[in-house]
N, C-alpha and C positions, 0 to 999 in steps of 0.2 A: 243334349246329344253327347252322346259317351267319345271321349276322343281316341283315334285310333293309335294301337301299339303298333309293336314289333312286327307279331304275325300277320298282321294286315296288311304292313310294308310288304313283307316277304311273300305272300300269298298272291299279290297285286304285281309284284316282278318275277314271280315267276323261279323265288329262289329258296333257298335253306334262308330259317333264322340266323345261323351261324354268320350266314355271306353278309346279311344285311348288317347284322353285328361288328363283319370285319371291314364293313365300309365307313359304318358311321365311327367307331373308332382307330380306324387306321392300325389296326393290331395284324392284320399278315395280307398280301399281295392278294388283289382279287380282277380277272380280267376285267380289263375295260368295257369290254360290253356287257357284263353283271353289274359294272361299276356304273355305268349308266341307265340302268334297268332300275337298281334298287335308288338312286337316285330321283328318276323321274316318279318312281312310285311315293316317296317321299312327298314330290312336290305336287302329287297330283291329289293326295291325302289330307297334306300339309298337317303332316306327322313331325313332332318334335318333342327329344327323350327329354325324359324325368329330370331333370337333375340332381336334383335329390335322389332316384333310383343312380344315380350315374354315380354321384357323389360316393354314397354305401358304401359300393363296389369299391373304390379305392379308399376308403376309409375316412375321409370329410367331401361335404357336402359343398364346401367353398361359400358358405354363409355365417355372417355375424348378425345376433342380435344387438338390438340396442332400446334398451327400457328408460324412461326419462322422465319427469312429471307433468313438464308443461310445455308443446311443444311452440305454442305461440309466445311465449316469452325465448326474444332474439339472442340470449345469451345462451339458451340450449339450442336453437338453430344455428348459430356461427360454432358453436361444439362439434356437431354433430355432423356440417361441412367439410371439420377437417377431417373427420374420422375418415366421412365416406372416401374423399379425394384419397386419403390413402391404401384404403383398403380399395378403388377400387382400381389402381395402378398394379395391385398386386396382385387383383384377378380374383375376388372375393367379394360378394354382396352384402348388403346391408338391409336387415328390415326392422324399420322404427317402429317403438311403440311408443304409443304416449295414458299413462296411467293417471290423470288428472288427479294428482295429489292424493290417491286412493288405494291403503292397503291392499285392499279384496282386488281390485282391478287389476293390478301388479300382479298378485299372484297368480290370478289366471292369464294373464300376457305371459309370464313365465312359462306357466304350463303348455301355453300353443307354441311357444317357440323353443322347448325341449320336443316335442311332438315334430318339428320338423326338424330335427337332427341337428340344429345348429352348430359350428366350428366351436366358438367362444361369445361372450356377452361383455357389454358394455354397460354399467349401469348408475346409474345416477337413478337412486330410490327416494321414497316418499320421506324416508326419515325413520320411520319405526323401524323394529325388529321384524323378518320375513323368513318365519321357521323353514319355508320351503327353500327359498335360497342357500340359507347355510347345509342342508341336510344335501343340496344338487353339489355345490363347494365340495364337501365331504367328498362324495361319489365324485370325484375326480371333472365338475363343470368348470371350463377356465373362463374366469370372471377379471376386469379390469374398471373396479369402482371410479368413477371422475364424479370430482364435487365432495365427496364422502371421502368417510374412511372406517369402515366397519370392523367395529370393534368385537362382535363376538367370533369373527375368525378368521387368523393372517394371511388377508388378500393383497393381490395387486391396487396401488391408486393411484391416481392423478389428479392434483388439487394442484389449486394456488394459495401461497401462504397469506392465512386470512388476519392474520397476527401482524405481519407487518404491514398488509393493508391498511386497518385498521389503524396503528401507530402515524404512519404517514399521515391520514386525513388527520386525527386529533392533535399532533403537533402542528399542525399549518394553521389549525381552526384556532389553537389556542394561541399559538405566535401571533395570530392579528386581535385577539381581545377577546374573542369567546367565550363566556362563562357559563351559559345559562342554556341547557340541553333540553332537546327532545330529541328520542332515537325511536322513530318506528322501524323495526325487526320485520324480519321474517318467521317464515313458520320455527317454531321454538322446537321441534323435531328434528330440523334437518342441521347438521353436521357444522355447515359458515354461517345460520344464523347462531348457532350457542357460542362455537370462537369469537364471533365479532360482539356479543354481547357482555361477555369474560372481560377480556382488554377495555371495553369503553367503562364495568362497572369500575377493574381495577384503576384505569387511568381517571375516571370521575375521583376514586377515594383519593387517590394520592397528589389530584389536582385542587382537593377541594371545592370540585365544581356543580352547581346546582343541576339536577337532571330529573326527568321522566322516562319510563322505558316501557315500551310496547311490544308483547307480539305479535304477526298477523302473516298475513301471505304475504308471498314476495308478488304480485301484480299491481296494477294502477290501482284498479275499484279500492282494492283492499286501503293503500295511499291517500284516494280521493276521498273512501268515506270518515277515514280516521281523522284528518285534517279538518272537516268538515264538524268535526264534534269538537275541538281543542278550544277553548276557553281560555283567552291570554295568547300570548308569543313569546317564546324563548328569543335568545338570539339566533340560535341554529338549528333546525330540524335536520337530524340524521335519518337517512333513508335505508332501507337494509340492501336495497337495489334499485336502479336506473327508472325501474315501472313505479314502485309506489313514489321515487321523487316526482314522477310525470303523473301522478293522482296528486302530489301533495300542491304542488305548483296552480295546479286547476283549480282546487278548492278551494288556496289561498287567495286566488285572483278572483275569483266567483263571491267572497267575500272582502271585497276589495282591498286588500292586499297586495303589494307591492313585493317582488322577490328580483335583489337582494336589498331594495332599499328599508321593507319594514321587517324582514328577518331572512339569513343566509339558510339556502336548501342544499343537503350536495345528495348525489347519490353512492352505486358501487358496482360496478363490472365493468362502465364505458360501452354501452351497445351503441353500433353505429349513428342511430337517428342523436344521440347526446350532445352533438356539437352542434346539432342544428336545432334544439327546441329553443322555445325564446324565454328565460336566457339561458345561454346554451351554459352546460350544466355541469359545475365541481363535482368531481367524481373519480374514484379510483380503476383505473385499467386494470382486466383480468385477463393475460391471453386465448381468448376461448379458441380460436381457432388451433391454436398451439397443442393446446389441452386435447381437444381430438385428435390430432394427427399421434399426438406422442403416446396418447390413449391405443391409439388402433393400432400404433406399433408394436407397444409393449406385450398388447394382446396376440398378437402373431408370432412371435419371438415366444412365449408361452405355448401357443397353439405345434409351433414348429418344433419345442424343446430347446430353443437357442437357451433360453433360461430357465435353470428349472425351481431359486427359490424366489420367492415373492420379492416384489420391487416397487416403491415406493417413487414418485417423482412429484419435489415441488417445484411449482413455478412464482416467480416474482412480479408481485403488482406494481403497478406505477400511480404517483398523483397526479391526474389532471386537475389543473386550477382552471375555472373559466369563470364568467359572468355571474351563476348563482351565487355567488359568495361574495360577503364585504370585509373592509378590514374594520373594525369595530372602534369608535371616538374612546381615549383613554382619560 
């Protein structure tokens, strides 16, 4: 069923387009009883404009995209929380995609949400290069990267620094006796698993610490089955995030393993369930909700020309120490 316009309204009260036009936008004086006529026609239709058509007309559309990889992993959902709370104080929507870690799929999310005129985008990419995105950048797309920072052309980001994340956990792990590493990674594409992989090989060399290093996806499964294959025990498995620590933990215990009595696990973001798994789990905090809010500002302040050259924001992580970890016999 084709839904009803304008002249339907107007046709239905009895009046000019115009009239109905100066009702629903309050643009110049219309008697009262027109104003009641094109109203009751409205609700007898249950006619409601375009927004997008509405949007055009004044030049945005009052929507943000927001492109992301994985939306069931909690640390792009408390992201993307805070985006929305703020964008939607300010009177702006928000429509997620979620591109499952997939070039091709990203790009055509892209494409349906250039097609509906969107304000600005939020994005947090798979990791590759996305010829389409730099070529929309170019042509004047205002883009605010979280998690990233794309390198083939100077955008706005928002990241946390993964550098002193990173520093933080391997001084604590190595202050209590640590020697003997395993670091399951994340996907080796994306932007905080290469930093966090950088720092731990540099800190391995200049520690002189024995190590393994893996890449994989940042999820449990990926966690659970990698663990699942490991022949021996480090003293510490490094998680590249909160989910593969919570695959690495299962696998360890499913082969009766002990964490942290027969080897320390931590992870990295701090997603809320971390203080509650058993045992509740060393780990670096990453402000995700921060990160959207300050994402979705930055992107408006763009979108409004508050600022017009690109702006960078980092944020600072913190160490949670909790129960995954031991301090190791000297």
């Amino acid at each position: 069923m084709q839904r009803p316009g304008i002249k339907e309204v107007a046709k239905k009260a009895g009046v000019s387009i115009s009239t109905v036009s100066r009702v629903l936008n309050n643009s110049a004086p219309v008697s009262e009883e027109l104003e009641k006529r094109v109203k009751k026609a409205i609700e007898e239709l249950g006619y409601y404009p375009s927004s997008i058509a509405k949007g055009l007309r004044k030049g945005r559309t009052g929507t943000i995209g927001f492109i992301l990889p994985d939306i069931t992993n909690p640390f792009f959902a408390n992201i993307v929380r805070g985006a929305e709370d703020y964008l939607r104080k300010k009177g702006y929507n928000l429509i997620l995609c979620n591109s499952d870690q997939d070039r091709k799929q990203e790009t055509e999310l892209l494409k349906i949400l250039i097609s509906k005129h969107i304000d600005g985008l939020l994005f947090t990419g798979t990791g590759s290069s996305n010829p389409l995105l730099v070529e929309k950048i170019r042509k004047g797309l205002k883009v605010v990267f979280l998690d990233r920072i794309f390198e083939e052309i100077n955008s706005s980001y928002v990241i946390v620094d993964n550098k002193i994340g990173m520093n933080l956990l391997l001084d604590y792990l190595i202050d209590v006796g640590h020697r003997n590493f395993i670091f399951i990674n994340g996907n080796k594409e994306t932007f905080s698993a290469k930093i966090r992989y950088e720092v731990f090989a540099e800190r391995a060399r200049t520690e002189k610490l024995e190590f393994k290093h893996y890449f994989t996806e940042f999820s449990y499964d990926a966690g659970y089955k990698k663990a699942k294959r490991l022949k021996g025990l480090p003293d510490v498995i490094l998680c590249g995030n909160d989910l593969i620590a919570y695959g690495v933990i299962e696998a360890l215990e499913e082969k009766g393993y002990k964490v942290p009595e027969d080897v320390s696990v931590t992870g990295f973001d701090d997603i809320p369930f971390s203080k509650h798994f058993k045992p509740p789990l060393t780990t670096v905090y990453q402000p995700m909700y921060e990160m959207g809010r300050k994402s979705a500002k930055l992107l408006l302040e763009i979108i409004e020309e508050k600022k017009v050259s690109n702006k960078g924001i980092v944020l600072l992580p913190k160490l949670v120490i909790r129960e995954s970890t031991k301090e190791m016999r000297r």
